[in-house]
Backbone bond lengths (Angstrom), bond angles and torsions (degrees), N, CA, C in turn:
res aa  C-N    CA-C-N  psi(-1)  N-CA   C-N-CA  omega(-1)  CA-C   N-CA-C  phi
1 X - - - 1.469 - - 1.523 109.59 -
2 X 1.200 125.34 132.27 1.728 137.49 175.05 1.163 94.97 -109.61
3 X 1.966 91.59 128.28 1.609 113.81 165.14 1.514 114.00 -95.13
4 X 1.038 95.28 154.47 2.054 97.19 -166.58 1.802 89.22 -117.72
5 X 1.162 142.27 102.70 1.316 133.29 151.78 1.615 113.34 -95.51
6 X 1.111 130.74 132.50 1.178 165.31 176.50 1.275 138.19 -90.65
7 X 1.499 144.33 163.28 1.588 127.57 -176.43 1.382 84.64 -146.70
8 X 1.342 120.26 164.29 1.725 130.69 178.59 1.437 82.30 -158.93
9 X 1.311 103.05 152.53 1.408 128.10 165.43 1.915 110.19 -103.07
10 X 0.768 103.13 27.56 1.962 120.08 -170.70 1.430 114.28 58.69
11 X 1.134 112.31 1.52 2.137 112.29 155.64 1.114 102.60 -112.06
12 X 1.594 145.33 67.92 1.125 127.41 -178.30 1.547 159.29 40.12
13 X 1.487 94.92 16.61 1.076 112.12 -153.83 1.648 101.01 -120.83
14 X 1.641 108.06 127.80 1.950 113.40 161.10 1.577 113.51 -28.92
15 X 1.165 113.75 106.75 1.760 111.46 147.73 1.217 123.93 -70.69
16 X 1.145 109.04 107.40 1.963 127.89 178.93 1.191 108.14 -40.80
17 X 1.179 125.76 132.15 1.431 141.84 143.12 2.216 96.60 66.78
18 X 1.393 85.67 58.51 1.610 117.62 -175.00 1.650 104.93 -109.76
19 X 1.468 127.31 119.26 1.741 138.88 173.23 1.145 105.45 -130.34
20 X 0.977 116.64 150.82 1.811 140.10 173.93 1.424 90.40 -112.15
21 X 1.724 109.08 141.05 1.101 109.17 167.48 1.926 90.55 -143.36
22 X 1.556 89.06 165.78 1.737 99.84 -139.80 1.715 90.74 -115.23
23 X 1.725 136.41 118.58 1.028 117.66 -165.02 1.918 92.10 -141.06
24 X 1.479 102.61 153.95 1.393 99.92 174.11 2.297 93.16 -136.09
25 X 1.179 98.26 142.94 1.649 95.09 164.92 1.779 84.64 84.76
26 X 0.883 107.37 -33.86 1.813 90.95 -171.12 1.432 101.26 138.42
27 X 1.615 111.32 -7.82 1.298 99.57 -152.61 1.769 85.82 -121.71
28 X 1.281 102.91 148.53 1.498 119.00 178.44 1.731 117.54 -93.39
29 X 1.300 98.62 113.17 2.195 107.89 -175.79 1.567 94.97 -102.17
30 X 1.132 135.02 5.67 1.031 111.60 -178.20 1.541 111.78 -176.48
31 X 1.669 111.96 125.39 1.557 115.70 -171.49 1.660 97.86 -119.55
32 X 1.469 105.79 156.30 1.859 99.94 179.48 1.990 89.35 -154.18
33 X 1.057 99.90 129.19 1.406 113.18 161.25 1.225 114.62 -71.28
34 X 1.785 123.47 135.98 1.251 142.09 164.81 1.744 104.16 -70.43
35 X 1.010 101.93 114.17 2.161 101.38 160.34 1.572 121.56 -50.32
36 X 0.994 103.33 109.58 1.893 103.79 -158.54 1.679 82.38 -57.55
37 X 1.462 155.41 -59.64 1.193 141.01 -116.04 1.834 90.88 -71.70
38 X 1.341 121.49 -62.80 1.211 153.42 -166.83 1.599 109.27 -88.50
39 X 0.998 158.33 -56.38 1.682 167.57 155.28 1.539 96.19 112.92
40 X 1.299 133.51 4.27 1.103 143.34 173.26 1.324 130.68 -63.24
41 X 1.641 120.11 133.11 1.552 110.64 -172.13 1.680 104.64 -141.82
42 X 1.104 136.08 114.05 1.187 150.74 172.44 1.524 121.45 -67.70
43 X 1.327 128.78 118.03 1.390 109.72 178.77 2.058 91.08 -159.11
44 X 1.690 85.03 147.69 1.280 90.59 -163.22 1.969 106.83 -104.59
45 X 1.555 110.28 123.05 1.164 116.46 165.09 1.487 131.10 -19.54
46 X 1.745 112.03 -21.48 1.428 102.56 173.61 1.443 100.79 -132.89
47 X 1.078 130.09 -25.59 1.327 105.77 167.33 1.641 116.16 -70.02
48 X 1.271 107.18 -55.78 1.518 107.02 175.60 1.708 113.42 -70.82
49 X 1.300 126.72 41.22 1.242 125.33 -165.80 1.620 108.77 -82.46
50 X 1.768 121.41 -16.45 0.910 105.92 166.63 1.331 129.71 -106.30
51 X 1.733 111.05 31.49 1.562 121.55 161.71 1.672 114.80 -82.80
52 X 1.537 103.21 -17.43 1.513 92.12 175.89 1.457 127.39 -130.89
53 X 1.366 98.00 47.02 1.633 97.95 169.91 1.397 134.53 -79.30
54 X 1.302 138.75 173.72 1.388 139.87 -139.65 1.948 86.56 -67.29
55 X 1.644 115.83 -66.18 1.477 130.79 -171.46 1.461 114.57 -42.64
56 X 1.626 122.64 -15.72 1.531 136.93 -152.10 1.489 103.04 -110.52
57 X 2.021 109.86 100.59 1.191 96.16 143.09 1.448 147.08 -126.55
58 X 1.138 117.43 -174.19 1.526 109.81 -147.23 1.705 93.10 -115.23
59 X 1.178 114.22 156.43 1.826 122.97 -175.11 1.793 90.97 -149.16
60 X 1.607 81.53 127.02 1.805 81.73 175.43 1.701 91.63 -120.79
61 X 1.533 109.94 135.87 1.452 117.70 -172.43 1.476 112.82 -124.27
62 X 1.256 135.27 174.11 1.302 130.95 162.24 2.140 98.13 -170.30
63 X 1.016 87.55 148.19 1.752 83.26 -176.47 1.664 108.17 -91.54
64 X 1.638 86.82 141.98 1.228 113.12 -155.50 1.986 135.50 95.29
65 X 1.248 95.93 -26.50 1.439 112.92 149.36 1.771 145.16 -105.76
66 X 1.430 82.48 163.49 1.777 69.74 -160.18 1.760 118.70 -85.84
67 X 1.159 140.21 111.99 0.862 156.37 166.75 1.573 114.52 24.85
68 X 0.964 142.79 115.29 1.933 127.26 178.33 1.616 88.23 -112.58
69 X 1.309 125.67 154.70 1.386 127.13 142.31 1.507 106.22 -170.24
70 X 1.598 114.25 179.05 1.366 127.56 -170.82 1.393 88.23 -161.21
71 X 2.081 85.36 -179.41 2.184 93.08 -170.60 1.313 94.77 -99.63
72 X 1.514 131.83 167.38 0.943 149.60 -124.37 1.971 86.19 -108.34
73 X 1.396 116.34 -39.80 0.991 122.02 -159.57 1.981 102.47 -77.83
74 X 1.298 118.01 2.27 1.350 110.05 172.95 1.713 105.97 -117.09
75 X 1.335 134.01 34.81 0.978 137.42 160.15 1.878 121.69 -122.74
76 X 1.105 78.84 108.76 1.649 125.10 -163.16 1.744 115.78 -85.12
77 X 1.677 101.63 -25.03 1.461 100.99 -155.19 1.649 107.13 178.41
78 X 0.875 122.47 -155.06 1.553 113.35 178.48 1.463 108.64 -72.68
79 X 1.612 105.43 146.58 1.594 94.14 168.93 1.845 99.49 -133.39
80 X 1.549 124.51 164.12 1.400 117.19 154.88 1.250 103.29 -123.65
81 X 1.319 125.21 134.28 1.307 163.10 -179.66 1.893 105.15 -85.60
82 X 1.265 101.29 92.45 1.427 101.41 -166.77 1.731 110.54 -93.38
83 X 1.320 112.54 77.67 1.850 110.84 175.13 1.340 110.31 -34.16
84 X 1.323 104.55 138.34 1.951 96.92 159.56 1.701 95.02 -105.05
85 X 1.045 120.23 164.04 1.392 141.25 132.15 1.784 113.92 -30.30
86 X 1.585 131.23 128.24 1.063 99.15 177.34 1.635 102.34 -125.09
87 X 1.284 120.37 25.40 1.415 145.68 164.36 1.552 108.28 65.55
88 X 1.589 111.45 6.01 1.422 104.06 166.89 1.734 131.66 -25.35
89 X 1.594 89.53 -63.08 1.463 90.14 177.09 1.503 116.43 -102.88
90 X 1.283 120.08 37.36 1.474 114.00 143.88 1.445 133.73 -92.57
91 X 1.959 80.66 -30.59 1.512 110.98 -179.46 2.012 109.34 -71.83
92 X 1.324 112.72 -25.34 1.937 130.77 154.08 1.426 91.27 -55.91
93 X 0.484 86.12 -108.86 2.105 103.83 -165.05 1.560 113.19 -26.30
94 X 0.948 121.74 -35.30 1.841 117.90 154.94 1.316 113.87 -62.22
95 X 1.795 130.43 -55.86 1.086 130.41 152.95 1.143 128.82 -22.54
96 X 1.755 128.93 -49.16 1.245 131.61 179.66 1.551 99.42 -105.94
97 X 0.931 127.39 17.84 1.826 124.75 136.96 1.184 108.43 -83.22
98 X 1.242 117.19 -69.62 1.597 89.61 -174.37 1.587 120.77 -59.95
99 X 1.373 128.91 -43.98 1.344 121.98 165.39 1.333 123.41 -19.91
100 X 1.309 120.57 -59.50 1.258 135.19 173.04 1.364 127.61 -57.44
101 X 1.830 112.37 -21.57 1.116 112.69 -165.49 1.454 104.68 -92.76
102 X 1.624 114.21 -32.47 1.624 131.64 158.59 1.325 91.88 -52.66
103 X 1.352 152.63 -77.08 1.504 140.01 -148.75 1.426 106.24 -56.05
104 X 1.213 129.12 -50.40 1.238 141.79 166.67 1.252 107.61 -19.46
105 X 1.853 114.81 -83.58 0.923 141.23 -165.69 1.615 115.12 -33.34
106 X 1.730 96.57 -52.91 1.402 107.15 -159.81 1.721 99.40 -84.09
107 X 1.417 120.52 -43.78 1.871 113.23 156.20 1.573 98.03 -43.59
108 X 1.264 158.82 -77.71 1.408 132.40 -148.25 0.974 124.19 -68.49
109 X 1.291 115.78 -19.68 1.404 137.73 165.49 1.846 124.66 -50.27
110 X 0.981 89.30 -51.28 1.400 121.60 162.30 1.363 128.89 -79.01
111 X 1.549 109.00 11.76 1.366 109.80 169.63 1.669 109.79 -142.75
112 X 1.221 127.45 -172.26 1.506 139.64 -148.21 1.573 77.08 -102.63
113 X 1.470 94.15 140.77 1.345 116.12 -160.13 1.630 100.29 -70.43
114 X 1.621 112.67 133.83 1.541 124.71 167.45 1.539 128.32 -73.66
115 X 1.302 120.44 115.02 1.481 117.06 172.54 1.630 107.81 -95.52
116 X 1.195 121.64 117.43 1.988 124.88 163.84 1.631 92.61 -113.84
117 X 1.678 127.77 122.07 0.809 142.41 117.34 1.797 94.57 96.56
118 X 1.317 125.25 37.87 1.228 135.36 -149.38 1.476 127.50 55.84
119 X 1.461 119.70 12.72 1.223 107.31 172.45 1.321 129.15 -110.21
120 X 1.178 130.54 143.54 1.351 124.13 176.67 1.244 120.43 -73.59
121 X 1.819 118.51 103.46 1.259 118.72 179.76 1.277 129.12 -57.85
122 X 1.736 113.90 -31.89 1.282 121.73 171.43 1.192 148.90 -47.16
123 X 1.893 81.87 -49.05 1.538 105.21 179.81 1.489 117.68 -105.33
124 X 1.481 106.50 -12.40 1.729 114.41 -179.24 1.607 118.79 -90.67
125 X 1.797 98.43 -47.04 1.555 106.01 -163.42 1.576 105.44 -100.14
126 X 1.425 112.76 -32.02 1.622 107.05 -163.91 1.340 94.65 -74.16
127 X 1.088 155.83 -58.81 1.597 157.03 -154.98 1.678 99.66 -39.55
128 X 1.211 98.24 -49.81 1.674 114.37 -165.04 1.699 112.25 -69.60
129 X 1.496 103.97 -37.58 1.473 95.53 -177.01 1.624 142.46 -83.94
130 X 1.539 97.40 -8.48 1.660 85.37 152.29 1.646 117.65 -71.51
131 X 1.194 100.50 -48.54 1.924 89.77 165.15 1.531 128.39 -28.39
132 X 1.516 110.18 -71.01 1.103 117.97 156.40 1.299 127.07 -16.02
133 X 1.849 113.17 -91.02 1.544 112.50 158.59 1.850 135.23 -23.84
134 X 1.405 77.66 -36.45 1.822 84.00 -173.07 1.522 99.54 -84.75
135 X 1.150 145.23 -9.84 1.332 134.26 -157.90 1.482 77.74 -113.97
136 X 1.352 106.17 -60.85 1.988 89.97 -177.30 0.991 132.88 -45.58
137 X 1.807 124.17 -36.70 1.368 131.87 152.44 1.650 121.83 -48.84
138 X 1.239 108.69 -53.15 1.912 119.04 172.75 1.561 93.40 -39.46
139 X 1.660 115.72 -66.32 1.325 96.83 -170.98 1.549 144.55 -86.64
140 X 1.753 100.40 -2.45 1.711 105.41 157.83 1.261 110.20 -67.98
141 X 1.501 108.99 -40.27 1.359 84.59 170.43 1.422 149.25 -62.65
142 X 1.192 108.98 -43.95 1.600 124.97 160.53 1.445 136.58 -37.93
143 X 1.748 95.02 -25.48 1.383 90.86 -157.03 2.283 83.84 -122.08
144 X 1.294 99.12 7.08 1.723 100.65 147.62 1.444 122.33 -138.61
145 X 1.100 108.94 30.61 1.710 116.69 155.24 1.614 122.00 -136.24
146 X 1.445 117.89 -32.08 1.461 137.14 174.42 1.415 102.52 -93.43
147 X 0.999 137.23 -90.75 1.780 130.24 -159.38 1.148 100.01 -62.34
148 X 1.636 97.46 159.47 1.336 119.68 -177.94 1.869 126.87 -65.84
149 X 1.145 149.75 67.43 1.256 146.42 -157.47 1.752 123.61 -45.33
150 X 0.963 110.09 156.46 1.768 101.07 -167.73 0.870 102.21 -67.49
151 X 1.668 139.10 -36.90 1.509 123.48 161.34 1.533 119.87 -52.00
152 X 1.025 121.13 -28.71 1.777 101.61 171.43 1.615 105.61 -95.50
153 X 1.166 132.16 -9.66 1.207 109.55 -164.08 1.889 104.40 -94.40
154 X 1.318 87.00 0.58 2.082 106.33 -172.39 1.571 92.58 -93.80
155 X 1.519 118.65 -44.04 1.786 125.98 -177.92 1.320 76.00 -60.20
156 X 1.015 139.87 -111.67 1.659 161.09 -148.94 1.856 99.63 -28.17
157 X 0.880 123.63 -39.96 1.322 121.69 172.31 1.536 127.03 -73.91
158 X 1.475 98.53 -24.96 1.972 129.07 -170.31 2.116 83.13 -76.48
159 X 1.198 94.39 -50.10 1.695 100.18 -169.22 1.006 104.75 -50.63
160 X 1.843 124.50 -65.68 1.515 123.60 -157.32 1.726 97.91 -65.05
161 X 1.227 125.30 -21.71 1.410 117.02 176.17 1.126 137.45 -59.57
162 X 1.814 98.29 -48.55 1.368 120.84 164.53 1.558 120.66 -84.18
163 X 1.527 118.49 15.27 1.450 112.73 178.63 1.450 81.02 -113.90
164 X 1.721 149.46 -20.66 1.015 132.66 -171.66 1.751 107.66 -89.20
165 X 1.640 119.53 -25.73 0.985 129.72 -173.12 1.802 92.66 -75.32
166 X 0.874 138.40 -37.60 1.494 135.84 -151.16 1.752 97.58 -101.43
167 X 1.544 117.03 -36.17 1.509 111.09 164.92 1.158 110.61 -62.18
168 X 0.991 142.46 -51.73 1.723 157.06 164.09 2.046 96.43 -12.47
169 X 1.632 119.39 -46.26 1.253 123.80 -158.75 1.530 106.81 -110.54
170 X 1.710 106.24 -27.35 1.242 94.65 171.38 1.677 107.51 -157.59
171 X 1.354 125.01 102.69 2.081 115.09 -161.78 1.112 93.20 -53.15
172 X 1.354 74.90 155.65 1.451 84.23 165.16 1.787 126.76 -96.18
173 X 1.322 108.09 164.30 1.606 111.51 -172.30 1.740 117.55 -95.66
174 X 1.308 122.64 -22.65 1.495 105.89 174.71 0.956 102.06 -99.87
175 X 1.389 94.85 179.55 1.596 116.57 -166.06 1.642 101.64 -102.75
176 X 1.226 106.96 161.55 1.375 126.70 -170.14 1.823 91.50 -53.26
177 X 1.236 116.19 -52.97 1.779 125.68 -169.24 1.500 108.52 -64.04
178 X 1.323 114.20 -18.64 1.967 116.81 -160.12 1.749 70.13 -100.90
179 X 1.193 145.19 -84.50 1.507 160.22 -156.49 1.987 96.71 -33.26
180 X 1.610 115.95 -54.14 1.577 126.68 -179.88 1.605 92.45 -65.65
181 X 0.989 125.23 -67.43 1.863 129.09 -171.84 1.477 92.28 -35.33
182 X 1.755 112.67 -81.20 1.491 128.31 -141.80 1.945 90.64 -41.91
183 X 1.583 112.77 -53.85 1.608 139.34 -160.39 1.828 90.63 -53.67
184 X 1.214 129.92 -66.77 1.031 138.45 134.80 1.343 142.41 21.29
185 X 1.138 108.65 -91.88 1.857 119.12 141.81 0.773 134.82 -56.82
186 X 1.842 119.19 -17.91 1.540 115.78 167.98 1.704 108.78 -77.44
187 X 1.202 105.99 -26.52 1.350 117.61 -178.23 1.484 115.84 -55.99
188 X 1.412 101.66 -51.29 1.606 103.57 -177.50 1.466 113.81 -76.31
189 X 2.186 119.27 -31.18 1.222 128.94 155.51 1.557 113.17 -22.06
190 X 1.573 114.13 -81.18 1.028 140.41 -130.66 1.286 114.05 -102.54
191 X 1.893 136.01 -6.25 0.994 122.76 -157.41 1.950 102.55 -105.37
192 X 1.558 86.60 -27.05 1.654 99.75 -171.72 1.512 118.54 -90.24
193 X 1.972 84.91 -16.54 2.136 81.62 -162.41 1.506 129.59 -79.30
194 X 1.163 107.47 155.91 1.371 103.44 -179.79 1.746 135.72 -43.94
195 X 0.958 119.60 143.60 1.622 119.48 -150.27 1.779 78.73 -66.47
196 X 1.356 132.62 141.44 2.345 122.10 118.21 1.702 74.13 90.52
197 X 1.176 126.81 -5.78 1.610 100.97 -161.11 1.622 99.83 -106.88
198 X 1.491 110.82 158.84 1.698 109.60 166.75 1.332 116.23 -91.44
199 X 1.196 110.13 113.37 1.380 127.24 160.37 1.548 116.32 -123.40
200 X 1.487 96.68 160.82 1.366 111.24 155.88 1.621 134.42 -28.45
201 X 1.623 107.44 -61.64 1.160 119.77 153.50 1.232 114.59 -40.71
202 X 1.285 137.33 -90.88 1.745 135.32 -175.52 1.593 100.02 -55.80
203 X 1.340 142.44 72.69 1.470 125.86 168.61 1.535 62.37 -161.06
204 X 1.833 123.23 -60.66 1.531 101.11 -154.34 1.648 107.15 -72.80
205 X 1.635 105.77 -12.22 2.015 107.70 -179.14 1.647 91.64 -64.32
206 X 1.537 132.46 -48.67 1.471 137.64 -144.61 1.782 90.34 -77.94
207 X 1.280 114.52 -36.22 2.065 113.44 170.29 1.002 93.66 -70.76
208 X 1.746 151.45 -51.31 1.357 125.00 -144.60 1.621 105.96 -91.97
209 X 1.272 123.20 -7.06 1.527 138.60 -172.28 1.409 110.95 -88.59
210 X 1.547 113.01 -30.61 1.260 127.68 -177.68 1.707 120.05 -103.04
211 X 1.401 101.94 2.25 1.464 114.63 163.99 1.693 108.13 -69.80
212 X 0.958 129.30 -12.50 1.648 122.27 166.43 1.097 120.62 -70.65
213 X 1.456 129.42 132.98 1.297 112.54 156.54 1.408 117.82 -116.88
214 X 1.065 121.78 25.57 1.497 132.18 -169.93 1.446 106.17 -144.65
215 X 1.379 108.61 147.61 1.256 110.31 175.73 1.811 117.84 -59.37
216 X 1.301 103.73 -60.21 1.138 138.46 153.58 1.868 106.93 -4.55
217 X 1.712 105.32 -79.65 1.381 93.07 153.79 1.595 161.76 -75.58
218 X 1.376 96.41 -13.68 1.707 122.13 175.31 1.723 95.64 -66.61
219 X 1.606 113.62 -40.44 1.466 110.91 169.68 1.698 107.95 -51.60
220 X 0.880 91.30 -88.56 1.749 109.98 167.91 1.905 108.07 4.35
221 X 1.618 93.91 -66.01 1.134 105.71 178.26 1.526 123.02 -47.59
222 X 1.244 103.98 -68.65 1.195 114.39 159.95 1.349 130.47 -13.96
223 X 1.696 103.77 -78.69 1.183 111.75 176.15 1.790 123.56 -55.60
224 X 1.247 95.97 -28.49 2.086 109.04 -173.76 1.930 86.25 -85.50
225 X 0.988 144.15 -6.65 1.306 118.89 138.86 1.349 143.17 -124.91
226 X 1.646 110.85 28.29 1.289 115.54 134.41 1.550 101.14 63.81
227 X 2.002 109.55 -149.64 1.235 85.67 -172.49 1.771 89.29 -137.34
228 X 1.123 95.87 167.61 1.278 100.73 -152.45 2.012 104.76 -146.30
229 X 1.222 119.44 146.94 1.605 120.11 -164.67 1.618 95.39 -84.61
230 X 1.031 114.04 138.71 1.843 121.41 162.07 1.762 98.03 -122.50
231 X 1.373 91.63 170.75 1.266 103.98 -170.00 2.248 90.39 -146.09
232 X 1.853 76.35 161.79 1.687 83.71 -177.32 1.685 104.19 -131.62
233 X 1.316 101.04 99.60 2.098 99.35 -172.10 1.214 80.70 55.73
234 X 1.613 105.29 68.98 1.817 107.28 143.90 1.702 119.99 45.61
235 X 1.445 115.58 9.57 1.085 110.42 158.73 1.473 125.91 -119.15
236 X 1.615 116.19 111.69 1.512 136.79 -150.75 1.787 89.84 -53.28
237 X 1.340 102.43 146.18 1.726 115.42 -179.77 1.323 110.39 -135.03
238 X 1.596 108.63 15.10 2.051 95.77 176.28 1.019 84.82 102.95
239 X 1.544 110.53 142.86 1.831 141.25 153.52 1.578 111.22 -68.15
240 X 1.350 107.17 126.42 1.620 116.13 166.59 1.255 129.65 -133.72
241 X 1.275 127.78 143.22 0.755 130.86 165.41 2.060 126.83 -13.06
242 X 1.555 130.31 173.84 1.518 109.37 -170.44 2.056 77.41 -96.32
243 X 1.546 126.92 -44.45 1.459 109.00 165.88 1.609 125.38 -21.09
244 X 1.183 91.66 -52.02 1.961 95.67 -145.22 1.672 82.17 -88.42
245 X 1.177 130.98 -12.29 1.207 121.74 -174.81 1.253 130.39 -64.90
246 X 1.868 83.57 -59.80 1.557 109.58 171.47 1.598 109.81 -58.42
247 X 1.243 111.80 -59.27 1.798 93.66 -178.33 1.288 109.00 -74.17
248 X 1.623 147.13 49.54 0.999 127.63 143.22 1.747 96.37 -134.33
249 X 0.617 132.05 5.41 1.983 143.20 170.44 1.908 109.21 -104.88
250 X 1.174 98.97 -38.83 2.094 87.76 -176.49 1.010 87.51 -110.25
251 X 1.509 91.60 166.29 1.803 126.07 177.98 1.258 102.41 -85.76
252 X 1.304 111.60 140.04 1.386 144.10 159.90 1.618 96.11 -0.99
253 X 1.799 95.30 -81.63 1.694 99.52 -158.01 1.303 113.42 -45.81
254 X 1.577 119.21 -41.48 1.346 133.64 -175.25 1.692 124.89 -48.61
255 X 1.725 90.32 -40.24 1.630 108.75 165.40 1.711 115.68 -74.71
256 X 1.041 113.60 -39.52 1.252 120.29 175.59 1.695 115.22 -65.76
257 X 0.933 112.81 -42.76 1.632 118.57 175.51 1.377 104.01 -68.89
258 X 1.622 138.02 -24.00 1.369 124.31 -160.99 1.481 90.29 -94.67
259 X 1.698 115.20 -44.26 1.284 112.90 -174.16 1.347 119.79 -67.86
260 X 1.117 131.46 14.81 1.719 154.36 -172.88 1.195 88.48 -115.84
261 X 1.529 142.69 -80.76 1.513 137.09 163.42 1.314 113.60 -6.79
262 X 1.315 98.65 -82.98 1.817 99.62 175.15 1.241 121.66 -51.20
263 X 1.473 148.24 -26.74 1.499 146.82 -178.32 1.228 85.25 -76.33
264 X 1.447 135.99 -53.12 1.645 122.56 -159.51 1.374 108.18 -70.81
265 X 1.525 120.02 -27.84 0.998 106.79 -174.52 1.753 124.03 -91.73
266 X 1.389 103.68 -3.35 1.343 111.87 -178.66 1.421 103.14 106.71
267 X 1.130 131.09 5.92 1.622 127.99 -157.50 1.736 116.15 -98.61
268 X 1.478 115.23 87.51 1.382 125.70 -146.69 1.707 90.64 -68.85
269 X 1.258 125.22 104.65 1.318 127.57 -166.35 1.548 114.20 176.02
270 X 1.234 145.13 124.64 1.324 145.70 -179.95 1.756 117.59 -139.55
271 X 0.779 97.78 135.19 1.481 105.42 -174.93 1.743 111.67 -83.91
């Protein structure tokens, strides 16, 4: 059997100069470059049989995005590895716009007043443009770290479809208040805890995941917590999804026992 793993930049598209590298113990045996044309990577179930065992996990990277990965032991079949953007260097380059636009300011300042086209640059235009800069920066920023992006607001719409298509077969059972709580507790579970390890935290995320009994609501769930920042030893790694969360924050077994939950319970959904 050949596994096909993949990279998307969240429009379908290859992330350039994108590798998975393959680590067990902490320690990495093995790195492989993605083919920028395609983001595509082929690897075969028995020759490559010891890239995906239960102990083996995998980190797919590319610079400028933020890190995606999972353990070796929940890849089954094709996967895509969806990079986000992590706006480092947009969030540089607004910084050194406005920087620049203050340096400006204070050289014109310091010089014999400018006329362009009858106007006084000194006294008309420079006053205005750190404002300018700063409001233009306020709003790149906002509108790629604060507002909602057409990729989530299209996920978020895909949800209410498929939580109305799946109530349609079976209602759902919590209540709007148990669905905000469960979203909730995964939040406080899931953002701090230790990566693969057993804790407290991942035992009370593996109860609050398994409070669904319907497809219908595990959607629900989902969607009522959205996406949200985790961190790894306190160092922030990007907002994800409550999916992409869980398989990169719980251990294996933990995922494996919920997704056993859900088959028993009928709950067309896998982590």
């Amino acid at each position: 059997m050949r596994y096909a793993i993949s990279t998307d930049n969240g429009k379908g598209q290859p992330v350039k100069a994108a590798s998975i590298a393959f680590s067990r113990n902490g320690s990495v045996f093995n790195v492989v470059g993605f083919p920028d044309e395609t983001g595509v990577l082929y690897f075969d179930s028995v020759a490559d049989a010891d890239l995906f065992q239960p102990d083996v996990s995998v980190r797919v990277s590319a610079p400028g995005y933020t890190t995606a990965g999972t353990y070796g032991s929940n890849i089954t079949g094709d996967w895509v590895f969806t990079l986000r953007n992590n706006g480092y260097e947009q969030a540089g380059l607004i910084g050194a716009g406005i920087a620049g636009s203050l340096l400006l300011l204070y050289d014109m300042k310091n010089k014999r007043t400018r006329k362009i086209a009858g106007i006084d640059v000194k006294r008309d235009v420079l006053p205005w443009l750190p404002v300018a800069a700063i409001g233009l920066g306020a709003y790149i920023l906002y509108t790629k770290f604060v507002a909602p992006s057409a990729e989530d607001k299209a996920r978020d719409a895909a949800l209410s479809n498929d939580i109305a298509n799946a109530a349609a077969i079976d209602p759902p059972r919590m209540s709007d208040s148990e669905i905000a709580a469960a979203a909730s507790a995964l939040v406080e579970d899931l953002t701090y805890s230790h990566p693969f390890g057993d804790s407290s935290q991942q035992l009370d995320a593996a109860h609050q995941l398994t409070k669904p009994g319907t497809t219908a609501d595990l959607l629900r769930l989902i969607k009522q917590y959205g996406k949200h920042a985790i961190t790894y030893f306190g160092i922030p790694a990007g907002e994800f999804t409550l999916e992409e969360t869980v398989t990169r924050k719980m251990d294996a077994d933990y995922i494996a026992e919920i997704n056993a939950y859900y088959d028993a319970e009928g709950i067309n959904f896998k982590f």
